[in-house]
C-alpha positions as CSV (number, residue, x, y, z in Angstrom):
1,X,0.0,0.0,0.0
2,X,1.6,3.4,-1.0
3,X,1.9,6.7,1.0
4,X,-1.0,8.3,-1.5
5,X,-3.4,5.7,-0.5
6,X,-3.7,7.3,2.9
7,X,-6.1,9.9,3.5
8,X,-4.2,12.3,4.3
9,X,-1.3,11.1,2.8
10,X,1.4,9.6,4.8
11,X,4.6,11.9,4.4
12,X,6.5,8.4,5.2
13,X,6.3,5.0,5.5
14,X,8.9,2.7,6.7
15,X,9.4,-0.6,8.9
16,X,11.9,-0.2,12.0
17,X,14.2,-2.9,13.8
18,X,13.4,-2.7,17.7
19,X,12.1,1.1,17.8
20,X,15.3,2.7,16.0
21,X,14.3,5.1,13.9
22,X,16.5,8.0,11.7
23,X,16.3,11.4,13.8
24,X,15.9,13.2,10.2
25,X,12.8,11.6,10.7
26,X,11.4,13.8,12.5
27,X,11.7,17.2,10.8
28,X,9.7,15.9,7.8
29,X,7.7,18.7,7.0
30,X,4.0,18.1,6.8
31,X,2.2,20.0,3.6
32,X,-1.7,19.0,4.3
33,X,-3.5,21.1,6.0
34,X,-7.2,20.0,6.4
35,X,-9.5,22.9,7.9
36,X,-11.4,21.8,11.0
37,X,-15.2,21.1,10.5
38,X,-16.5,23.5,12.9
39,X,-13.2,25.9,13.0
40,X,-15.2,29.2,13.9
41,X,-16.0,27.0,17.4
42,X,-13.0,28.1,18.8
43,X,-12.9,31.0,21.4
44,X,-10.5,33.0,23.0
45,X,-11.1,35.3,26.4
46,X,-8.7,38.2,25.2
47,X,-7.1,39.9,28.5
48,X,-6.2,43.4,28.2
49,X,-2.7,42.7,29.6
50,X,-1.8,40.3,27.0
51,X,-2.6,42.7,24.7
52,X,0.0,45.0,25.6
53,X,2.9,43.2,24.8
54,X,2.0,40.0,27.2
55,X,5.0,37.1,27.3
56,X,6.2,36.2,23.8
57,X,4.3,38.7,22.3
58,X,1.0,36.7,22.6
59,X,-2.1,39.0,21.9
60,X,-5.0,36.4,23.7
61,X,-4.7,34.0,26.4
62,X,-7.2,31.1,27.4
63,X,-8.9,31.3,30.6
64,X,-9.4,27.8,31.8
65,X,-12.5,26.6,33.1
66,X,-13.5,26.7,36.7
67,X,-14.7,23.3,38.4
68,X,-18.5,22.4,38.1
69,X,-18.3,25.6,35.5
70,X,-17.3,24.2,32.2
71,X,-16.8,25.9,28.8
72,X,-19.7,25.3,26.6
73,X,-19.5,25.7,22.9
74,X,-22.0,24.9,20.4
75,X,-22.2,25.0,16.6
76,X,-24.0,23.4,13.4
77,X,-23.0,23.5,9.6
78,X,-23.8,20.9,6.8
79,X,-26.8,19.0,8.2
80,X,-24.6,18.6,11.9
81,X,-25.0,19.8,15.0
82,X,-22.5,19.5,17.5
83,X,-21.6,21.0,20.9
84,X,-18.1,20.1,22.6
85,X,-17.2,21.0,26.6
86,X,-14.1,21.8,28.1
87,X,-13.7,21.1,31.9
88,X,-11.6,22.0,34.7
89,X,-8.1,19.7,34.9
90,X,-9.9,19.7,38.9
91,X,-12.9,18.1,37.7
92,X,-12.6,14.2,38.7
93,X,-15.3,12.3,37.1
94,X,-16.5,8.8,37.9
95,X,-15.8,6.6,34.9
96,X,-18.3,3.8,35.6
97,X,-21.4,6.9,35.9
98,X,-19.6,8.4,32.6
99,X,-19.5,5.3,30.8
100,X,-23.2,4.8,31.3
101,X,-24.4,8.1,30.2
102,X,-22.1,8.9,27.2
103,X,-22.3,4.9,25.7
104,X,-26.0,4.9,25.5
105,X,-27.0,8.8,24.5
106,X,-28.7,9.4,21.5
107,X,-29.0,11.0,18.7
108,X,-25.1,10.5,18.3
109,X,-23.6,10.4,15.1
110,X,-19.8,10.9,16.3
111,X,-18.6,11.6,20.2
112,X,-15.0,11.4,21.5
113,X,-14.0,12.6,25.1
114,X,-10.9,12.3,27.6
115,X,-12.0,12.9,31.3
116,X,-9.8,12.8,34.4
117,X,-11.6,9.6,36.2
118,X,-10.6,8.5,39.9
119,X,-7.8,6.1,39.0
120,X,-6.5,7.9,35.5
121,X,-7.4,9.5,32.5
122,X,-9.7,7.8,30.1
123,X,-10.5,8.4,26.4
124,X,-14.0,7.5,24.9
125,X,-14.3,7.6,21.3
126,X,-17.9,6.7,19.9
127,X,-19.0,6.2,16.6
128,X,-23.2,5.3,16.6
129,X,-23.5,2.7,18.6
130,X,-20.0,1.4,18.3
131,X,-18.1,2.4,21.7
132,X,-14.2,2.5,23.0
133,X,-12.7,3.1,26.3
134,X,-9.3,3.3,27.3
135,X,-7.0,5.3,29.4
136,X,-5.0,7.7,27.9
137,X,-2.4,9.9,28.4
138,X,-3.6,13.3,27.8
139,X,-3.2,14.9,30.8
140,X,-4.2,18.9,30.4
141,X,-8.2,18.7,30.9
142,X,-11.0,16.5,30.6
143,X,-13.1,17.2,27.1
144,X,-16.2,15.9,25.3
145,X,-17.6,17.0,21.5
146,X,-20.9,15.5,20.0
147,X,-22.0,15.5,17.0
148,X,-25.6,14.6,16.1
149,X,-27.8,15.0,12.9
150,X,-30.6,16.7,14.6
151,X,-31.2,20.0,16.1
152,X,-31.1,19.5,20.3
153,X,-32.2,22.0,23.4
154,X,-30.8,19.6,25.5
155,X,-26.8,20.4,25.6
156,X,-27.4,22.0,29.2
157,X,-29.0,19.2,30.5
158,X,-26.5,16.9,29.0
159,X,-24.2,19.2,30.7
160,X,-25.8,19.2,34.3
161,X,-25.9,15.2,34.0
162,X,-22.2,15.5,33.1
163,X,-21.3,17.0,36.1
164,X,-23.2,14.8,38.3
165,X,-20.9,11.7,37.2
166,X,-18.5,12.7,40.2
C-alpha cells in the first residue's frame, strides 16, 4: 500500500528494527492542512494585559474553566450539530457513571472525550452505537464533543448530568 493511498497522505512509511528510527525523521515537514469542520468554534477570552505586549508577544490567552463551570461551545453547519465541553483539569469524574451516560446517549452520530476519572485519564471515542474506552495519556483537561444529525435544546442538561458523574 503506498503513501498516496492514505487519507491524508502519509509523508512516510517505513518498517523499524526494535524502535530505532533515523532522527531526520522527525523534521519531515508536513504539507496537508485540512480545515477543522466546525473551526469558527474556537474561542478566546482576550485579557487586556496580554494585549499589551503580554509574554512572547501573545495578543490572547485562554482562561481555563472553573470546576462544576465548564466551557460550553455549540455550533451546526452541513446537516450537523455539535456541541463540545471543556472542563476543569480539577474536575474528577467517575468513569463507571460516565461510561453509562455517554455509551448509551442518543441521537449521536460521532462523540470522542478524555476525562480525568478516579484512577487515571480515560478516552471515549464513539462512533453510533459502536463504543471504546481506554486510558490515555492526555493529561491537560478532561473534554467531550458531540455530533448529532438533529437539532437538540438539551446540551445543558447533558451538561448538568455530566457534572453529576463525580
Amino acid at each position: 500500500m503506498g503513501s498516496s493511498s492514505f487519507d491524508p497522505p502519509k509523508m512516510l512509511i517505513v518498517e523499524t528494527d526494535h524502535g530505532r528510527i533515523d532522527p531526520e525523521w522527525l523534521d519531515i515537514e508536513n504539507t496537508v492542512v485540512r480545515p477543522p469542520k466546525f473551526g469558527e468554534a474556537h474561542v478566546h477570552n482576550h485579557s487586556p494585559a496580554a494585549d499589551h505586549g503580554g509574554a512572547g508577544g501573545l495578543t490572547s490567552i485562554e482562561v481555563p474553566p472553573m470546576l462544576g463551570k465548564p466551557k460550553r461551545i455549540e455550533n451546526e453547519g452541513d446537516g450537523q450539530w455539535a456541541c463540545g465541553w471543556i472542563f476543569s483539569v480539577d474536575e474528577v469524574l467517575d468513569r463507571d457513571q460516565l461510561l453509562d451516560l455517554l455509551g448509551y446517549l442518543q441521537p449521536v452520530l460521532r462523540l470522542k472525550g478524555v476525562f480525568r476519572c478516579q484512577d487515571d485519564w480515560w478516552a471515549i471515542n464513539r462512533s453510533k452505537n459502536e463504543t471504546s474506552f481506554r486510558t490515555t495519556a492526555y493529561r491537560r483537561d478532561s473534554r467531550l464533543e458531540i455530533i448529532t444529525d438533529s437539532p437538540t435544546s438539551g446540551w445543558a442538561e447533558l451538561e448538568q448530568l455530566l457534572l453529576k458523574c463525580k
